[in-house]
VOGU-3710 file (C-alpha; in Angstrom, 3 decimals, decimal comma):
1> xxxxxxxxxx> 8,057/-5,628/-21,324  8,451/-8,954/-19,080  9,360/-11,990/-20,992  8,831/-15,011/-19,275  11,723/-17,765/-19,326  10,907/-21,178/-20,413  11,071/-23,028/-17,138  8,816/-23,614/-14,047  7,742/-20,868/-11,891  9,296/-21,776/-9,221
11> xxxxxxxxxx> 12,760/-21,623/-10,251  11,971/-17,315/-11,496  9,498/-16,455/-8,584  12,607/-14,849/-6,897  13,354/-12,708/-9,496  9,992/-11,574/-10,181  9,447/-11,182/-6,941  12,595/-8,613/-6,551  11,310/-7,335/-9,516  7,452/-6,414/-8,342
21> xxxxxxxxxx> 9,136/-5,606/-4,352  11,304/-2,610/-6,558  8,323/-1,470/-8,300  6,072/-1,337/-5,287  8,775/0,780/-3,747  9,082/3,173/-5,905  5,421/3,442/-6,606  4,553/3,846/-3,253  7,069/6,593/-2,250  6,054/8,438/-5,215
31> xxxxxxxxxx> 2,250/8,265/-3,899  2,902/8,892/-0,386  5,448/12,295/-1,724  2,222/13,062/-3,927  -0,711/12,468/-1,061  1,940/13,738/1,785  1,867/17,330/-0,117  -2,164/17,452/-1,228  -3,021/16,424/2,759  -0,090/18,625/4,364
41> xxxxxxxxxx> 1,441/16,085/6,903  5,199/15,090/6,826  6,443/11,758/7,196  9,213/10,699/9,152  9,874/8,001/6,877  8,487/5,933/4,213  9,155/2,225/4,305  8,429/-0,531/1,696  8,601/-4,315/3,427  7,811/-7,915/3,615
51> xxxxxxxxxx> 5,230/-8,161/5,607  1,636/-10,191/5,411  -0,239/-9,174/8,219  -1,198/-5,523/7,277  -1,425/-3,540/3,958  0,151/-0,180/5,797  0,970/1,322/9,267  1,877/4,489/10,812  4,006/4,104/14,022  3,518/7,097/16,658
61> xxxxxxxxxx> 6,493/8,577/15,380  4,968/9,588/11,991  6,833/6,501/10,108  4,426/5,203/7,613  4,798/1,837/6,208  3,495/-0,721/3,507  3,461/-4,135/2,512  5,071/-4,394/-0,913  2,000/-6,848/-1,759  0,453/-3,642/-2,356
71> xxxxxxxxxx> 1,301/-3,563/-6,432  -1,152/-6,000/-7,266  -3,778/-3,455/-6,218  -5,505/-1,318/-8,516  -4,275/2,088/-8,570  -7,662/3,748/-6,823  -6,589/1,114/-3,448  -2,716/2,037/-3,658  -4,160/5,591/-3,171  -6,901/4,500/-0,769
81> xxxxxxxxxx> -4,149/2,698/1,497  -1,596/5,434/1,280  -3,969/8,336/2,176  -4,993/5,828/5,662  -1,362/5,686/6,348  -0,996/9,004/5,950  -4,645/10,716/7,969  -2,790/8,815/11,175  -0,099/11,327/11,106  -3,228/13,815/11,934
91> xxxxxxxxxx> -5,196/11,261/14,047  -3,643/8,459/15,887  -6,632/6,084/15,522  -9,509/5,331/13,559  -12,133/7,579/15,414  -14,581/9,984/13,093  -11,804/12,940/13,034  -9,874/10,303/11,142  -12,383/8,987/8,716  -12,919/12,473/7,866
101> xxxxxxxxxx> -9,745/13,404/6,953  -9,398/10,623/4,998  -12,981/11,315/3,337  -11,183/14,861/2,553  -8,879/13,436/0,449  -10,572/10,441/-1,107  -14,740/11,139/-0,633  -15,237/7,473/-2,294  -12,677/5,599/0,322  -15,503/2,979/1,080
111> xxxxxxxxxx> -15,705/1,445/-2,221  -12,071/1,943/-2,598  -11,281/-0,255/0,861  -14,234/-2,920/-0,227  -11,750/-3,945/-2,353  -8,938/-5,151/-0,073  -10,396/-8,379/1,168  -10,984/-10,081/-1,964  -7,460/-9,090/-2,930  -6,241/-10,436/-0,112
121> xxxxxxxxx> -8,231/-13,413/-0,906  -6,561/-13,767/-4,280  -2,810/-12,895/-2,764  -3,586/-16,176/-0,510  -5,112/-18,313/-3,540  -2,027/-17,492/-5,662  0,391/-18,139/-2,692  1,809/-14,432/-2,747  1,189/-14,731/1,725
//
């Protein structure tokens, strides 16, 4: 339960903000241990940050990392964005070997990523970027 103080936004954003960052992180790990398993790769680390420019990355040493931004996502794109992250451990790019892997996992990715631009749409309306 959230209860929402009596006073403008801005002076709680922080807060809720700290709040939703905590959440992502933990939800995230916990779907990256869960996909990491089901698609057999290994991560050399799982990061949650700040930034606005990209939902998730993998860096060429296996690191795989999302935007926190990623809790206002329905749970289907969470997945969809963590299993991405994850296929580059197998294939450093986005070439058909990739999008199969990923299809492997997740056969209805496409509808699933259709979704990330109008979110991102709405993170930019609200002010989240």
């Amino acid at each position: 339960v959230l209860t929402i103080p009596d006073s403008p936004f801005a002076q709680w954003r922080g807060d809720l903000e700290t709040l939703l960052q905590a959440e992502a992180e933990r939800l995230l790990k916990e779907r990256a241990a869960y996909f990491s398993v089901r698609m057999g790769v290994i991560p050399s680390r799982v990061r949650v940050g700040r930034a606005n420019a990209y939902w998730g990355t993998c860096t060429g040493k296996n690191s795989v990392n999302f935007t926190w931004k990623l809790i206002f996502a329905p749970a289907d794109v969470i997945d969809y964005v963590v299993v991405h992250e994850l296929a580059h451990i197998r294939e450093h790019n986005h070439s058909p070997r990739f999008w199969a892997i990923v299809e492997s996992v997740l056969p209805d990715w496409k509808q699933r990523r259709k979704k990330l631009k109008p979110l991102q749409q709405k993170l930019v309306a609200e002010a989240w970027e």
